[in-house]
N, C-alpha and C positions, 0 to 999 in steps of 0.2 A: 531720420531713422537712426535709432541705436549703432555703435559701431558692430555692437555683437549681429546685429542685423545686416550691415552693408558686409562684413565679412561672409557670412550665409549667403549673401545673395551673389556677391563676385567668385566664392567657392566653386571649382570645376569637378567634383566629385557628382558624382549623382544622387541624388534625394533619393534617402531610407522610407519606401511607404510606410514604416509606422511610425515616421516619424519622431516626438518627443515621447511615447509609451512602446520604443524600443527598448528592447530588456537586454540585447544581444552584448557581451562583453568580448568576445573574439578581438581581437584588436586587428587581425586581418578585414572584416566587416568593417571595423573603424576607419579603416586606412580607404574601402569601394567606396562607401557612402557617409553620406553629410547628416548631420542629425539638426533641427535647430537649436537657438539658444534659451535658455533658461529664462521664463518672463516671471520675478519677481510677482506682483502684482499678483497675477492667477494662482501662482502658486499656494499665494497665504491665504487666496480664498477655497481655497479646496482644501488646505489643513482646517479652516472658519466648517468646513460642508461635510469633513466626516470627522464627526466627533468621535467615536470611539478610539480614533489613533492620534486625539491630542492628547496631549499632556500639561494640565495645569502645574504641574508641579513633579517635579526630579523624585523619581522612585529607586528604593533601592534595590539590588539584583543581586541573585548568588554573583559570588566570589571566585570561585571554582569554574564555572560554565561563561562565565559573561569572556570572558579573555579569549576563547575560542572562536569567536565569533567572524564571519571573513569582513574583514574592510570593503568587500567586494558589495554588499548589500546598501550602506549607506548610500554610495554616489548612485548604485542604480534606483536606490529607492527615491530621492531626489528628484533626479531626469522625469523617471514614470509618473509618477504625482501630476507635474506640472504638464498645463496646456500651452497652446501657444495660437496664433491668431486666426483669425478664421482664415485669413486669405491664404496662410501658408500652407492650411491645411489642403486649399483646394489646387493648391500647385503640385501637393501631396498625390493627392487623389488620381489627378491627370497626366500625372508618368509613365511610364512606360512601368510594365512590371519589371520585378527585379526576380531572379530565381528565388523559388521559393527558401532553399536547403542555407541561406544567406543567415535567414533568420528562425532555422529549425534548431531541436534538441540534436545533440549525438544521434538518440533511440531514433528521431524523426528522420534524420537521411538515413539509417539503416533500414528504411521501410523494407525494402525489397529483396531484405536479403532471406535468403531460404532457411526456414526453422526446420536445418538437418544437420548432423554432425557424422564424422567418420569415426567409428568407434571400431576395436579392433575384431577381427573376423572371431576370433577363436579367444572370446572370454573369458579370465578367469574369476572367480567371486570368492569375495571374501569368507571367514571360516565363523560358524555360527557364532556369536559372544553376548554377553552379557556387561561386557568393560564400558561404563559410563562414560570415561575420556572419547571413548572410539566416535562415539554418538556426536560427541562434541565437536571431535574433528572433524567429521564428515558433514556433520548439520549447524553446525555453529548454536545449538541450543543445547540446556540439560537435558534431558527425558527424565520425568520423576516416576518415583518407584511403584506407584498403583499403571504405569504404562508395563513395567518387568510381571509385576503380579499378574498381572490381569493375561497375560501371555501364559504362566504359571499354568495359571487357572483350567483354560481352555485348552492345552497342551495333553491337559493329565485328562481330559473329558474321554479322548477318544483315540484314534490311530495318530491323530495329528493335529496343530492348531487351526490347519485350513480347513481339514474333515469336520469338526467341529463346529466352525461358523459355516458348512456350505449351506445346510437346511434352511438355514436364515436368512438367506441373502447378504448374506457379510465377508469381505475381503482383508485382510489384513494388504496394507499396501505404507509405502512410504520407511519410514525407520526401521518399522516390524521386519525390512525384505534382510534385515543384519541379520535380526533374530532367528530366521529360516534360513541362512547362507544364501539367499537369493541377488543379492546386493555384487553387481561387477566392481572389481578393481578396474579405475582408471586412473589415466594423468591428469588429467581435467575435472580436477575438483569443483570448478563450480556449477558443475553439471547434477551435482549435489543435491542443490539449493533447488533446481528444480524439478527435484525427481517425485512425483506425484502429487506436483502442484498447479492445483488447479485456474481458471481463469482471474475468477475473483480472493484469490487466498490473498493476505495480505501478507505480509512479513512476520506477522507477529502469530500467525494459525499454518499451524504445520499437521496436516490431513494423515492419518494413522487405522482409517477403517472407509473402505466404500461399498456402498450396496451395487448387488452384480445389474449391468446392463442399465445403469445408470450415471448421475453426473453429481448424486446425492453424496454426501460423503462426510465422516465425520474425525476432529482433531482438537488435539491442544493448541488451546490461545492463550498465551503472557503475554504480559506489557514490557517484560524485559528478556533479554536472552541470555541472562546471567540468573532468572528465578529457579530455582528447584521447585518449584509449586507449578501450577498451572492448572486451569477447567476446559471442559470440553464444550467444544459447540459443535456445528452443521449447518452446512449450505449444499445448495443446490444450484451450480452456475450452469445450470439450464435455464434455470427461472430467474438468474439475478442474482446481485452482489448479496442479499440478504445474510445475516450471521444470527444464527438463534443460536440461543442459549441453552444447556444442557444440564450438567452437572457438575459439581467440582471433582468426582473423579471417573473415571474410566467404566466402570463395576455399572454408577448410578445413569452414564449416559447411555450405556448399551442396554440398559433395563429400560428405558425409555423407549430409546428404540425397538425391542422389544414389543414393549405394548401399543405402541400403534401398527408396525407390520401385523401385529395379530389380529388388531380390528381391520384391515384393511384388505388382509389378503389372507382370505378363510385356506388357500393351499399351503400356508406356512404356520396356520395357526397349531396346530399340534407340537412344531416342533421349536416354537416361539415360546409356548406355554411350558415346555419340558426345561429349555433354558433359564428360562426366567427363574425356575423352580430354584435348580442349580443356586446362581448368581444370588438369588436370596439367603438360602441355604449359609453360602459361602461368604456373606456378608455380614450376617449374625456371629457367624465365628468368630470373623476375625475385626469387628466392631466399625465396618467399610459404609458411610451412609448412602443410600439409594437415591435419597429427594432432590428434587428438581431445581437447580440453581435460581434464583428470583434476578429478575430484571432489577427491583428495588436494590438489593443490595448490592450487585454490581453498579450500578449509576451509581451509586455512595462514594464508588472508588473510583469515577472518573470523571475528568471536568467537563465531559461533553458525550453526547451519544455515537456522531457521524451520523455516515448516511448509509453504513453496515448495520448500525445499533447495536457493534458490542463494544464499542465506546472506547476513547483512549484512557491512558494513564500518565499524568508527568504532576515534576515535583512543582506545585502552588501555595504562596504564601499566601492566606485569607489577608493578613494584617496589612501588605505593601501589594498585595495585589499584581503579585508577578509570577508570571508562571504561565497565564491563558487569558487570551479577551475575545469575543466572538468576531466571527468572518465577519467581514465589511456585508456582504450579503447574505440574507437566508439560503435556509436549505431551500424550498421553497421557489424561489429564485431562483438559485442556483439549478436546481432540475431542469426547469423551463429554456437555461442559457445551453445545459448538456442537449436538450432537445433541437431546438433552434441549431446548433450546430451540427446533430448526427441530421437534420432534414434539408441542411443546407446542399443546395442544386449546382452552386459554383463556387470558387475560390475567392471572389470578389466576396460574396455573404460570408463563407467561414471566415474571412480576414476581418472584416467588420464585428463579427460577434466578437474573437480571438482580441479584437482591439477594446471592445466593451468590457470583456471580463480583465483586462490587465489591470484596473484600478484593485479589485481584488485580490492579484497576485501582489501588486506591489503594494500594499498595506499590509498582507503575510509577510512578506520581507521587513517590513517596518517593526512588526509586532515580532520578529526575529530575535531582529536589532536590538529591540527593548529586554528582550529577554524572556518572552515571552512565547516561549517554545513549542506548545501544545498547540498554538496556534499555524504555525508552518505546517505542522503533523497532521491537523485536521485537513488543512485544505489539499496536502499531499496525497489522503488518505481517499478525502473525495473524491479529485479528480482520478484517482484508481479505478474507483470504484466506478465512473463516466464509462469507461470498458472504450474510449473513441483513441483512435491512435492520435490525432491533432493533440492529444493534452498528456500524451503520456510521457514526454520531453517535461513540460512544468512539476505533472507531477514528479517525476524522477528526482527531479531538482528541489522541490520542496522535500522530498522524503530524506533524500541522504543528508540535507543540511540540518534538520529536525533531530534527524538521530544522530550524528556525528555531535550537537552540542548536546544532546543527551545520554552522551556514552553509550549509544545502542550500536556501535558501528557494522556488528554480524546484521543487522537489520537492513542498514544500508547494502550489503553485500548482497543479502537475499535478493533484494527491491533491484538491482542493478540483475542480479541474474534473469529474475522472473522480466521484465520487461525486454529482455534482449532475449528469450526464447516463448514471450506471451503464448497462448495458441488459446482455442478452444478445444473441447472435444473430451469424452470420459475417458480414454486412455493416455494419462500422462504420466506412464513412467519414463522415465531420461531413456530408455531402448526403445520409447516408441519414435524418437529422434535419429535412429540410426537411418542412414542413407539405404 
């Protein structure tokens, strides 16, 4: 036997059940439990077994991003990759369990903690404004200016801009609460980040209209939180992480909307039809397009769809091929393993699925590494999208590391807020948190 082997086996620590596809860096962990040694051999046939994360030949990487990168991914990506022997694993298997929270995220030992804050008895709110900066500070995103317009618009319709969308079934919610003085001054800014966001919103779609007694709701999504641009989409996290696609501005996605509440719900068709009028009216004036954003052209501008389908964005060289390479497994797949694991009965099956999927965690880390960024983003973005609390530790950690080398760090922030106040439910304004 290997020395590295007679060391493991006279080792008085206790055996890590996951053994060699432990991802845990805690160095307190290190110090409870043994991990085994590194078997050369196996390793090089499982770099032979997924081809997509060799590399025949030294590619080159931005300049600027590649230095960012944490030294921390390399050694774990190493460790995870490789197997180790059958027998060890069955010494693995046959331990005693270990606490679970040894080898959990942050978000994962905060399970139990109560999604409620003490916010102060006797509120005050901010004073209506129009100031861009404010938006910034508060939301960590631009708001662009067909969001002010459009506020404009419906403001001047009637008594008020809420008066205005009530016939419709539309709520002004989320940034718009600045634009109405609705919006509390607090201390706790990041209480921000999750003020009318919804289950499945991602970091990158910030919700700005919801239909009443509903989970339907509509917002801007960029790829970056430094764009002054942005389109609108809709989801319904009743029905699922789904993101449809809308319009490139505000005017064209509430005409949308529009016209199907009118086919749909003959008691709003009148005043469905009156607005629309309007919105057209006021779109010819001022040369604002109504038409429907296409699927085609957005995928133009993203190296991949997800499994929201409105796809991401990062910088890709066609020529070196650096930028994005696909998940070690399909989507496809990959459903099947989120399913298998929300129908799992015991802890024993989630640890075994958890131990199947790591080879795809740690190929993301690999394709990190390479610099190949879109890649962490996707699978961050997936496992979001899982909606299972077991994954929302990996995700977290694919997500902030994605956008931290992609200069998105408000993104990261979001993504750290939204998972440490998750919920479900159509009422998420940050005072539905109040105790």
């Amino acid at each position: 036997m290997a020395d590295g082997w007679d060391e493991y086996a006279s080792d008085p620590r206790t055996v890590c059940k996951y053994g060699s596809k432990c991802y845990q860096k805690n160095p307190d962990h290190h110090k409870k439990f043994k991990h085994p040694p590194i078997l050369r051999k196996e390793a090089n046939r499982n770099k032979r077994r997924y081809s997509p994360y060799t590399r025949n030949a030294d590619r080159q990487s931005p300049s600027t991003n590649s230095k960012k990168l944490d030294e921390e991914h390399k050694s774990d990506s190493e460790e995870s990759t490789n197997k180790v022997k059958e027998s060890t694993n069955k010494v693995e298997e046959s331990t005693n369990k270990v606490e679970n929270e040894e080898c959990k995220t942050e978000v994962e030992s905060e399970e139990t903690k109560k999604l409620c804050v003490d916010l102060p008895k006797d509120l005050t709110y901010y004073d209506k404004t129009t100031d861009k900066s404010k938006f910034k500070e508060l939301f960590l995103v631009n708001m662009p200016d067909d969001f002010f317009k459009f506020f404009e618009f419906i403001d001047a319709l009637g008594t008020s801009a809420e008066d205005s969308l009530k016939g419709v079934n539309l709520e002004l919610i989320g940034p718009y609460d600045l634009l109405l003085g609705k919006l509390p001054i607090l201390d706790d800014k990041e209480l921000y980040l999750i003020h009318w966001r919804y289950f499945y919103d991602p970091p990158e779609f910030q919700a700005v209209l919801k239909k009443k007694s509903s989970e339907y709701h509509i917002g801007y999504y960029r790829d970056s939180p430094d764009q002054d641009t942005a389109f609108l989409v809709s989801n319904d996290s009743a029905k699922g992480y789904h993101i449809t696609l809308l319009s490139e501005n505000i005017f064209g996605a509430v005409y949308l909307y529009l016209q199907n509440e009118k086919k749909n719900s003959p008691f709003t068709a009148m005043p469905c039809q009156k607005l629309m009028d309007k919105i057209k009216e006021y779109a010819e004036q001022n040369n604002i397009s109504l038409t429907e954003l296409s699927m085609k052209k957005r995928l133009s501008q993203t190296v991949t769809k997800t499994f929201h389908g409105a796809g991401i964005s990062v910088p890709y060289n066609k020529k070196t091929q650096v930028g994005y390479r696909r998940l070690a497994e399909t989507d496809a797949n990959l459903k099947k393993i989120f399913t298998n694991l929300q129908n799992a009965k015991s802890q024993v099956e989630k640890d075994k699925i958890l131990s199947d999927m790591q080879v795809v965690v740690t190929n993301a880390s690999i394709a990190l590494d390479e610099c190949d960024f879109g890649t962490g983003l996707e699978l961050g973005i997936d496992l979001f999208c899982s909606g299972l609390k077991e994954l929302e530790g990996i995700a977290l950690n694919n997500l902030t590391t994605a956008y931290g080398v992609l200069m998105r760090q408000p993104f990261a922030q979001i993504a750290k807020a939204h998972m440490k106040y998750r919920r479900k439910g159509q009422h998420m304004s940050l005072l539905s948190l109040q105790k």
